[in-house]
N, C-alpha and C positions, 0 to 999 in steps of 0.2 A: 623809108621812115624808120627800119628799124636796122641800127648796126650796131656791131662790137662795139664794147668800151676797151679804150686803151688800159693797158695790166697796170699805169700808175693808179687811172681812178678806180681798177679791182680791187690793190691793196688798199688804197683810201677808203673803200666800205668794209671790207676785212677787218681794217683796222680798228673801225667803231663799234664793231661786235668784239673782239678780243682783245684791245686795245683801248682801257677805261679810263683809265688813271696809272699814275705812276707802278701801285701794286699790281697794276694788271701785268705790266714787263717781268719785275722781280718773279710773278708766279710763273711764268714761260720760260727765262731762263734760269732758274733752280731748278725747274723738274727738265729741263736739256743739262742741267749737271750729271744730275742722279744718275735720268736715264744713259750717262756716259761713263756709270761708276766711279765717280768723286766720291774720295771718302776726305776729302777737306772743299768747303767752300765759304768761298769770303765775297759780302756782298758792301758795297760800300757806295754813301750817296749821299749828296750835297740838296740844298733845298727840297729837302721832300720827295727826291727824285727827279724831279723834274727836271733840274739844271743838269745833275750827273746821275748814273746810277751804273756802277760799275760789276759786275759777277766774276768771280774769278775761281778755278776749280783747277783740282788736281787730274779730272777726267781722260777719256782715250785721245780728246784733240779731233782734230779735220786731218784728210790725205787733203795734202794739193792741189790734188783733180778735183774734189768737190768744193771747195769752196765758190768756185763759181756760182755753185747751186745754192749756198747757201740763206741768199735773201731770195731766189725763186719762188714763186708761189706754187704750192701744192707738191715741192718738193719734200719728199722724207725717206731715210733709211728705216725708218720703221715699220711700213708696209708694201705691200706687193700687189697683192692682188684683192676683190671685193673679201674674200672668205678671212683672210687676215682681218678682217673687222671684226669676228665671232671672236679672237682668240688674241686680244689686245693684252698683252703685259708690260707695255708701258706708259709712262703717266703724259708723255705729248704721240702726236700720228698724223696727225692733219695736215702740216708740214706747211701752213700758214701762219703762224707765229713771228718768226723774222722777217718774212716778208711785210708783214702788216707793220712790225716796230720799224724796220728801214724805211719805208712811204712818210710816218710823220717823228719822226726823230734822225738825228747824226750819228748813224752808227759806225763802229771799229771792230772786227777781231781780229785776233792774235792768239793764234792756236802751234802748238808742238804736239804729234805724235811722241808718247814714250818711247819708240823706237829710233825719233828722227833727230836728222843731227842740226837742222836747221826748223824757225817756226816762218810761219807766214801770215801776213796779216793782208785784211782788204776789209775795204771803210761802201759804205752806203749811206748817202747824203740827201734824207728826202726821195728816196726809190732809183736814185741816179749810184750807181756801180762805178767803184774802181776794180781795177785789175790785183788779182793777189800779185805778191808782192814779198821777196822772202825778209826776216826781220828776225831780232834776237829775241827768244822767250822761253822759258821755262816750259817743261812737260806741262799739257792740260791747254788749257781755254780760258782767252781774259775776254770781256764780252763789253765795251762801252757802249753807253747809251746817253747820248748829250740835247739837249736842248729840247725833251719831248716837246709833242705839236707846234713847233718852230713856224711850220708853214698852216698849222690848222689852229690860228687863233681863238678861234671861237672855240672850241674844245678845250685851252688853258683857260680861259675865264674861268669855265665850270670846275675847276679842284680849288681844290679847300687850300686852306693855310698849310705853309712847311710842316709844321709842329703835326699837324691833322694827316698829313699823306705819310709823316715820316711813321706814327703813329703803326697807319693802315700797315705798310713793310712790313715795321716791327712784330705782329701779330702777326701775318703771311711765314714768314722765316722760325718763328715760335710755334705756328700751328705745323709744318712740312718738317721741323725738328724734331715733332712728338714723333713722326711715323717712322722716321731711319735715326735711328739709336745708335747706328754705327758709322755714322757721319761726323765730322767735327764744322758746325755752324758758325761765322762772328758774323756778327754785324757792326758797323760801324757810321754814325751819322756824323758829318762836317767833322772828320778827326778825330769825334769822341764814342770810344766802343759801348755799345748798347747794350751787347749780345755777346758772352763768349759759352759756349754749346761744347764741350771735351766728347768726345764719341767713348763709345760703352759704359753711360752713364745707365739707372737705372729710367724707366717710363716717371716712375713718382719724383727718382731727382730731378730730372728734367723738365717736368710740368713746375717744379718746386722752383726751378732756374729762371723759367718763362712767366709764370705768373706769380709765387710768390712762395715762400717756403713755409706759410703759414697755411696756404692752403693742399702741399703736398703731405703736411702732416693726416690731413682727413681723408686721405684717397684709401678706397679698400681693394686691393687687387683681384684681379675676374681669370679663369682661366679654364674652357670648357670644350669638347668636342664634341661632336656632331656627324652623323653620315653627311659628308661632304662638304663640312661647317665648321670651321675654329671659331671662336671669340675670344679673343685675350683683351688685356687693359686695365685702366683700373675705373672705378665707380668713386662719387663723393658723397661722404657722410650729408643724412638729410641737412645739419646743422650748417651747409658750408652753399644750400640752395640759393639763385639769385632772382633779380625780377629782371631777364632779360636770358638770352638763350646760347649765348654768345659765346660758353664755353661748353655745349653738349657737341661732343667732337667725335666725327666716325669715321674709319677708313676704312676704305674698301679694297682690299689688295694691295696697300700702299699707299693710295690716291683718299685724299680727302672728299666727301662727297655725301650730298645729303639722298636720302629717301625716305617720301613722307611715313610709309609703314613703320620701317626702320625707328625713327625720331618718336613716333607714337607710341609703340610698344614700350619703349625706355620710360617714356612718361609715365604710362597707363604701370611701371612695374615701380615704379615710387609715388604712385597717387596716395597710399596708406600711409605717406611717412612725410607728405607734404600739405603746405595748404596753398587753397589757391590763388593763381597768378605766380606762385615762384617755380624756378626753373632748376634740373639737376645739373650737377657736374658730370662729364663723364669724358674719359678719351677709349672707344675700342677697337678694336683691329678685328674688323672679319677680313678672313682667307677662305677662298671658296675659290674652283673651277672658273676660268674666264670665259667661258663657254656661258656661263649661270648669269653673268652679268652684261646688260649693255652701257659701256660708257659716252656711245655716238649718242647722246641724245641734246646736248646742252654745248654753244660756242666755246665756253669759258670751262668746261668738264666739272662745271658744279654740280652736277646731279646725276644719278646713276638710276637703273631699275633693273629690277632681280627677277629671273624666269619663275623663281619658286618664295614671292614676296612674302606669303604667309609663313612659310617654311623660316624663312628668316627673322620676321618679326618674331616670331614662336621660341627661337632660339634666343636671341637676344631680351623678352623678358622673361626665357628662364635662369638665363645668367643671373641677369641686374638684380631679380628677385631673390632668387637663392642668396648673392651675396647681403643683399640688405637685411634679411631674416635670421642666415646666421649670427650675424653682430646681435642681437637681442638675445635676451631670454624669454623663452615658448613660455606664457603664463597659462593658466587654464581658467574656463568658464568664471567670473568674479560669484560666488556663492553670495546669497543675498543676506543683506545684513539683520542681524538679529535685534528685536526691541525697534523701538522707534515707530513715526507713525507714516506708513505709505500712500502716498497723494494719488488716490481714485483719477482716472479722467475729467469725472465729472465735479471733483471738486473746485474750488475758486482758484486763480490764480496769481502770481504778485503781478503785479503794474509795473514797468521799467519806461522810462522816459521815449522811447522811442516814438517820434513822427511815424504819420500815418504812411507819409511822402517817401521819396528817396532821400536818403538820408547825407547824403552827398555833405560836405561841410563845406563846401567853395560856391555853392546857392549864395545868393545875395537876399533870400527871404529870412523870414523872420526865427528858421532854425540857425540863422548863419552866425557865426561867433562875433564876438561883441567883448570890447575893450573890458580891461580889470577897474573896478570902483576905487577909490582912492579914502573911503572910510570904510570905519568898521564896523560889523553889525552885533549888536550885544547876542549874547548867547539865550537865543529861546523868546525872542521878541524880532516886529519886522521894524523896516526901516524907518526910521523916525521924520517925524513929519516934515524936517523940514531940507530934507533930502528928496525933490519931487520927482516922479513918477517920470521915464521916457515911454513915451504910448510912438511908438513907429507906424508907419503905415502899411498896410499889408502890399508883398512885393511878388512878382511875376513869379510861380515858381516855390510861395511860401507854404508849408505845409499846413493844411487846412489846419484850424481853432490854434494857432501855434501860441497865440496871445494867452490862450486858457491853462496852461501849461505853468502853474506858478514853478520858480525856484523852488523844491523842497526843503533847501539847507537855510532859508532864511526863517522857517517855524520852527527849528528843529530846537531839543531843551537841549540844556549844556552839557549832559550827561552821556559817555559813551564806554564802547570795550571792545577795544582792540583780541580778534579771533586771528588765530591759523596766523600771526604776522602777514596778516592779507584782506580782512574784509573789518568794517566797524560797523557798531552794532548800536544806532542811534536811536533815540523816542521823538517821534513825530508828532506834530500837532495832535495827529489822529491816526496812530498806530507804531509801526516799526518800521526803520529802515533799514537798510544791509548793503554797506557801502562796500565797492572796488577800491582798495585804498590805489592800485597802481594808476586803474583807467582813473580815477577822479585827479590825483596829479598829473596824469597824460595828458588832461583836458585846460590842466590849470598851466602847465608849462608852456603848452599849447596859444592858448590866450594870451600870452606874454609875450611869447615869438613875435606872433603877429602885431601884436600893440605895439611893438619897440619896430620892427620893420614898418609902419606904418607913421612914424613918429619920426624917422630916423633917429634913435636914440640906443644904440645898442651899448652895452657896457661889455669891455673886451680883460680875460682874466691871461693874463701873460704865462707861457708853461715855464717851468724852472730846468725843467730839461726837457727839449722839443721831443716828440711823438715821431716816431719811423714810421712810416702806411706805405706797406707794398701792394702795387695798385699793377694793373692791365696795361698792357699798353694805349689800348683807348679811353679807359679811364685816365689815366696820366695824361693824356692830350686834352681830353673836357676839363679836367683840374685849371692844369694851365692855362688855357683857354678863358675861363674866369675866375680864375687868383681874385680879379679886381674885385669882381661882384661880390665875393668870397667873403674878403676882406671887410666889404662895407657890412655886411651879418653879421662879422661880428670873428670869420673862422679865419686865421689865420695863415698862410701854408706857403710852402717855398720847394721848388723840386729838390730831390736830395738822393741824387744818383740815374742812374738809364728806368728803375723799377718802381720809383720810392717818392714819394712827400713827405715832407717833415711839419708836423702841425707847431706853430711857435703859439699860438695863442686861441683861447675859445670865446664864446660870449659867455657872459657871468651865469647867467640862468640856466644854463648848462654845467656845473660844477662837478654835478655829481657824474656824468656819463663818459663813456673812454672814449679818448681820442680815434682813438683807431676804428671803432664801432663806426663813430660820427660820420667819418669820411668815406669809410664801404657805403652805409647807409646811401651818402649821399652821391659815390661815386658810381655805384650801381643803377642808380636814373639818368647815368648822362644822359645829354639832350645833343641832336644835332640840329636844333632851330639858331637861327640866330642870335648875336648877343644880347638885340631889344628885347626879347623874351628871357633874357636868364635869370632876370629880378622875378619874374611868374614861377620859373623854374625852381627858384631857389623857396621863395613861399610854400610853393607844394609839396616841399621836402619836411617842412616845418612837422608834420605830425609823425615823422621817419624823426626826427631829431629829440621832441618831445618826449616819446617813446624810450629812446635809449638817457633821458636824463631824467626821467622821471624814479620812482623808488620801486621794487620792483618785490612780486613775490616771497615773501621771507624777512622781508628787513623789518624789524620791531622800531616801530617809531616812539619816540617820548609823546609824553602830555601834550607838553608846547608844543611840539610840530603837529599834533593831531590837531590841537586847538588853530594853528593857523592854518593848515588846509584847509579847514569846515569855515573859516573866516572868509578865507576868500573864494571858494567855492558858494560862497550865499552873494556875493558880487557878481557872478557872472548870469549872462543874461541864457549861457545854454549850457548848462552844465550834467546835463540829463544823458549825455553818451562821449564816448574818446573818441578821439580823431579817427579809429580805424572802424566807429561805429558799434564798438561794446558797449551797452549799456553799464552806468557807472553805480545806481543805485537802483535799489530794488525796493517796494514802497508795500508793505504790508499794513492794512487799514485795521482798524478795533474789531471791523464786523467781521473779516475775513479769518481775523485768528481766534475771536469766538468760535466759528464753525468750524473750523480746526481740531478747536479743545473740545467741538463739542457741547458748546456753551450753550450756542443757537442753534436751531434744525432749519 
């Protein structure tokens, strides 16, 4: 009942452990460059990989006598015996790797020793060997890879689109770039170069080359030792945080590789200088003893664990730390201010529009946003009678009395005063209010989004010279990906180079915000759902959009623009907090600032 399995259907399961998708090869034979001391490698690849995906390096090459071995499984020059497992210094050892890509792909190498006068090549077709074979080739190793999962169709269904796997590469070749500085990297998809990587560049140009030169400007360089501990790299400015984790990048002896401690510490050492849900930037290099780390833990060597993991965490947030503290200035204790009157615990406090509920703004209850009115409301009177009342029904999920919640802005008298280029200072039917001037535009730009995406009615403001946005390589592929959907909102955009989108146009109601903002904002939520969900996708971006085209901090408004914010802010049916759930007005009653002054006991 129980026998061997023939070594084709060994590497056939091999394969679906190490062998994911396209970037799973590119990662197997890059780090077989490296570890052959390639200081030039060129990866080059037709649909996403899939159809081709080529590696070609300056490296040592195959002797003759091995290439037999070379689709062999469990074959490697890089270990010998169990105890060589303790003291791993290179990034493959398994020596399953080709075996597994020759089982479901057309492979070819073509390899020259620096020393040989001739190269030699020998192809595996689906786990089936030819004989090497001598052939003309340059010093180094050209590596083809054709027709992944040829024979394993049901594994090509599952990758994504060209544009999505060529993507993945791109990112793989750009993350393995940050760690050998002294490598020269291109990449090159369907003939058009992606990627050109010049070896002895600096970590920040290089990051600056890979992801964008706007973001290598924020990088702060880290550099520290330790009893048996380097960290180098650089750290990013909190201002340059994402909502996604995708660039906190660590190596460990060369080899890219997470560890939960590791990944936490970094966090826990910019908690003070973030908020939450966003993520830091970071690329660093621990060097340590190979002896300190085990890399056999994970098929794909994404994961590593460290004999002394405290030790390491400890080290790593007092780098990250140190560098983010010296960029500031040490203030001291804020001294308490003089005059003025200080609010007891127990005295009263203001009212701000907040639900009892979660505040969630995608509820379909009764705190949920609701279309802009189409008249105007006179200043310091409510609606006129013959504009009737919508009485909704109470919905699954509505925050309880939400009905009792009037509008504030529809009592309010016409009389106001703009403070600090930031908050206004309105008379209430029955007291004082203290408006957000940003969040109450956040909330009104907001309402607008939505009402025109639900109308289909977007009005599109044409740029006079298009917008550059150097974006990620997975961002670049989501872009892509829905241009369409894009478009219909109202955003414009057209690729404009291997790194880059060019915005040609915005929606109107966005006037005021920068192009460039718009599309981080919105390129940092890629989705990898489907495209039926990108219209969801793209709504929920709407209070990220709002946000950057709303008026913000410090801008001095005129009469008129105050006068028509509080206009249509008395239209809206929820206007009581912004999109990200600040409350927008703060409601001080007669009685309350009586007892304030003092008036009342």
């Amino acid at each position: 009942m129980i026998k061997k399995l023939p070594i084709a259907v060994v590497n056939q399961i091999a394969a679906g452990e190490v062998v994911e998708r396209p970037v799973s090869v590119a990662k197997e034979l890059i780090e077989n460059s490296l570890d052959a001391g390639a200081t030039r490698i060129r990866v080059e690849i037709r649909g996403g990989g899939a159809e081709e995906l080529t590696v070609i390096d300056d490296g040592d090459g195959f002797l003759p006598e091995d290439l037999p071995l070379a689709f062999a499984s469990h074959a490697t020059s890089k270990l010998s015996t169990v105890h060589d497992l303790e003291h791993i210094g290179s990034l493959g050892f398994r020596g399953e790797a080709l075996a597994s890509i020759g089982a479901i792909a057309r492979a070819r190498i073509q390899s020259r020793r620096p020393d040989g006068e001739e190269g030699w090549e020998m192809r595996c077709d689906g786990g089936v060997e030819s004989k090497p074979q001598p052939c003309g080739s340059p010093p180094g190793t050209r590596l083809e890879i054709r027709d992944l999962f040829f024979n394993v169709p049901a594994r090509r269904r599952f990758l994504k689109a060209p544009h999505a796997e060529r993507a993945r590469i791109q990112q793989l070749v750009a993350e393995l770039a940050l760690a050998r500085l002294d490598v020269d990297f291109t990449l090159v998809s369907d003939d058009k170069e992606l990627l050109r990587l010049p070896r002895n560049a600096t970590l920040a140009e290089r990051v600056g080359q890979c992801f964008g030169r706007d973001l290598s400007r924020g990088l702060l360089p880290v550099s520290r030792e330790f009893d048996g501990l380097k960290v180098e790299g650089v750290v990013g400015e909190p201002d340059l945080a994402r909502r996604d984790g995708k660039l906190e990048l660590t190596y460990v002896n060369g080899r890219l590789a997470s560890e939960k401690s590791a990944v936490y510490s970094v966090r826990q050492a910019y908690r003070e200088f973030l908020m939450g849900g966003r993520f830091p930037i970071y690329v660093l290099h621990l060097v340590l003893p190979p002896n300190q780390v085990d890399v056999n833990i994970h098929p794909r060597k994404a994961e590593v664990r460290f004999v002394e993991s405290r030790k390491v965490a400890g080290c790593l947030h007092s780098t990250v730390r140190s560098a983010l503290q010296a960029r500031t200035m040490t203030f001291g204790e804020a001294s308490a201010s003089e005059g003025g009157v200080q609010i007891r615990p127990e005295m009263p406090r203001a009212r701000s529009g907040f639900p009892t509920s979660s505040p969630s703004l995608f509820e379909t209850g009764g705190g949920g946003a609701g279309g802009i009115g189409r008249g105007a409301v006179r200043d310091g009177s409510s609606p006129s009678a013959a504009e009737p009342a919508i009485v909704r029904e109470p919905q699954p999920g509505a925050a309880p009395n939400a009905a009792e919640r009037p509008n504030p802005f529809r009592r309010a008298a016409g009389r106001f005063l703009q403070v600090m280029d930031l908050y206004l200072l309105l008379e209430g039917d029955d007291g004082l209010l203290v408006v957000d001037q940003h969040a109450l535009h956040e909330r009104v730009v907001y309402e607008q989004l939505k009402k025109q995406h639900a109308e289909r009615d977007v009005q599109i403001q044409r740029l006079l010279v298009p917008a550059v946005v150097e974006v990620t390589p997975g961002e670049l592929a989501w872009l892509e990906s829905v241009q369409e959907q894009l478009g219909s909102e109202g955003l414009l955009i057209e690729p404009f180079g291997p790194n880059a989108i060019a915005v040609q146009g915005m929606p109107t109601v966005l006037a005021k915000t920068d192009p460039k903002q718009l599309v981080r904002a919105l390129a940092m939520g890629e989705s990898d759902d489907g495209k039926s969900a990108i219209g969801e996708h793209i709504a929920e971006r709407f209070h990220s959009m709002a946000c950057r085209g709303s008026v913000m901090s410090g801008d001095r408004l005129t009469d008129a623009e105050i006068e028509e914010l509080l206009r249509v802010a008395a239209t809206l049916d929820h206007p009581h907090n912004c999109p990200h759930g600040r409350p927008t007005v703060l409601t001080f009653s007669s009685a309350e600032l009586e007892r304030y002054f003092r008036r009342r006991c």
